[in-house]
N, C-alpha and C positions, 0 to 999 in steps of 0.2 A: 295509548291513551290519547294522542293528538287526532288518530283518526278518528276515536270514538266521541271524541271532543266538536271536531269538525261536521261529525255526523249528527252531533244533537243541534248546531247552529242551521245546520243545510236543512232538515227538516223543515225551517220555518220558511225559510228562503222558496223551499222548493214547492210549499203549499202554494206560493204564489207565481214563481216560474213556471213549474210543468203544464197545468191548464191552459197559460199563456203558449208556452211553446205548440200545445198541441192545436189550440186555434190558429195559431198562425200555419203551423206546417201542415192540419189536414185542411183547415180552414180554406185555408189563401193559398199557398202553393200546388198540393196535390190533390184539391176536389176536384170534380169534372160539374158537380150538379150545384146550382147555387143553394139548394135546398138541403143541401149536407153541410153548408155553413152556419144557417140558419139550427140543423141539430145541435154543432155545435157551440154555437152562442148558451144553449143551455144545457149541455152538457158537463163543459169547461166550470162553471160557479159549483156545479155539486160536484167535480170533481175537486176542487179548490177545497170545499167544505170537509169531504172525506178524507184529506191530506189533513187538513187543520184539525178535527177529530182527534184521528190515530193520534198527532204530534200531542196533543191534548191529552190523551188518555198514557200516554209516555211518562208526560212532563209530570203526571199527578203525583208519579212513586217519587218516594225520597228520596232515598239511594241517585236518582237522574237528578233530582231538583239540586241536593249539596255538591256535586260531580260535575255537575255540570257536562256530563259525558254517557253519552249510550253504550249500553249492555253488547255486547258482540251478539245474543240474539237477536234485538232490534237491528242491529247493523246489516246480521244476515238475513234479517227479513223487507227492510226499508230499500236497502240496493237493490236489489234485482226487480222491487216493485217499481223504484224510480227510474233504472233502466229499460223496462219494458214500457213507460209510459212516454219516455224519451224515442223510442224506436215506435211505438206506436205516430209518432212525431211525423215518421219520417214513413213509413210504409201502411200500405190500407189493407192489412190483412186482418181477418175474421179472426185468427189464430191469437194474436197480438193484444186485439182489445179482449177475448176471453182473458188470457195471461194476466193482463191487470186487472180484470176485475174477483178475478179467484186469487191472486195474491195481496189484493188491496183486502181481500175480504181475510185471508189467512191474518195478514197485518192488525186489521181490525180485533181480530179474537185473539193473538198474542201479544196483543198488546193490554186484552184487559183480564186474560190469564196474568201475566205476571203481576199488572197491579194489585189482582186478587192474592195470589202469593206473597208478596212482599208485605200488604199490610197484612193479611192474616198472620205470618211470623211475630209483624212487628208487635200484634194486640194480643199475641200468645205469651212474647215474653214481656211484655209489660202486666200481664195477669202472673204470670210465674214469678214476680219480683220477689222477696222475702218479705215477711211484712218488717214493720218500724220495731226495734227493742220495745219491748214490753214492760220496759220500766216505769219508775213511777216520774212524772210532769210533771214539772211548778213552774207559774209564770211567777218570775221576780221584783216586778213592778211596769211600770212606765210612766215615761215625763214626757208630756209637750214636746212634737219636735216642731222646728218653725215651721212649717208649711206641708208638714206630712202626715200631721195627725199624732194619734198616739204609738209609739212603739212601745211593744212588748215583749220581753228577750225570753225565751224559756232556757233552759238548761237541762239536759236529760243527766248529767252525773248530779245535778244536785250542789253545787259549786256557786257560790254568788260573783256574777264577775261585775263588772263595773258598766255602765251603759256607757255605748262609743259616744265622744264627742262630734260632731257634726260642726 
């Protein structure tokens, strides 16, 4: 739970590190052409955006939002993405930036399969509730409250109880 905990913080962190890192490292240390800095001055912001996305379409599902902790699917799919963007960092292979952009793209669609999944359960079993007893309602009055308007107490057994004092 601490890793997957750790991995929902790093997500945000790393929308804004990894772009950085990769400007600097294909940027500034191993370009040979100034004109490959220059790609990546705009390459780095959509990458940024595609990182905050994904994190985005993660963060939507409940389940992430009360946990505060990603799914071991996202986990097995955000690592290897962050790692090859990270290596991509450090070496100028053709290999490498395919790698992240078919696993940025796999990220992309399991990330909004599962939100798909998760809420569609979630509006299946909120449709599947039982309904309310089918007995018979009576509202038993109401009084003024100071500042909240009128309350109204129903009672479904039918019972007169007393209105709370406030």
């Amino acid at each position: 739970m601490v890793f997957r905990r750790a991995s929902f913080y790093w997500q945000f962190i790393a929308a804004l590190l990894l772009p950085a890192w990769v400007l600097i490292g294909r940027g500034i240390i191993r370009s040979d052409v100034s004109w490959d800095f220059l790609f990546y001055l705009v390459l780095c912001p959509i990458l940024c955006v595609v990182l905050l996305v994904v994190a985005a379409i993660t963060v939507a599902r409940k389940q992430v939002r009360t946990a505060k902790a990603l799914s071991w699917t996202d986990v097995a799919v955000l690592l290897p993405w962050h790692a090859a963007i990270i290596a991509y960092g450090f070496f100028a292979s053709s290999l490498v930036a395919v790698a992240v952009v078919v696993i940025g793209i796999v990220a992309f669609w399991v990330a909004v399969w599962q939100l798909f999944t998760e809420t569609r359960r979630r509006v299946k079993n909120a449709f599947s509730l039982e309904p309310l007893d089918a007995g018979a309602y009576r509202a038993e009055g109401y009084r003024p409250a100071d500042d909240a308007g009128r309350v109204i107490i129903i009672n479904p057994d039918g019972t007169k109880d007393e209105l709370p004092d406030r």
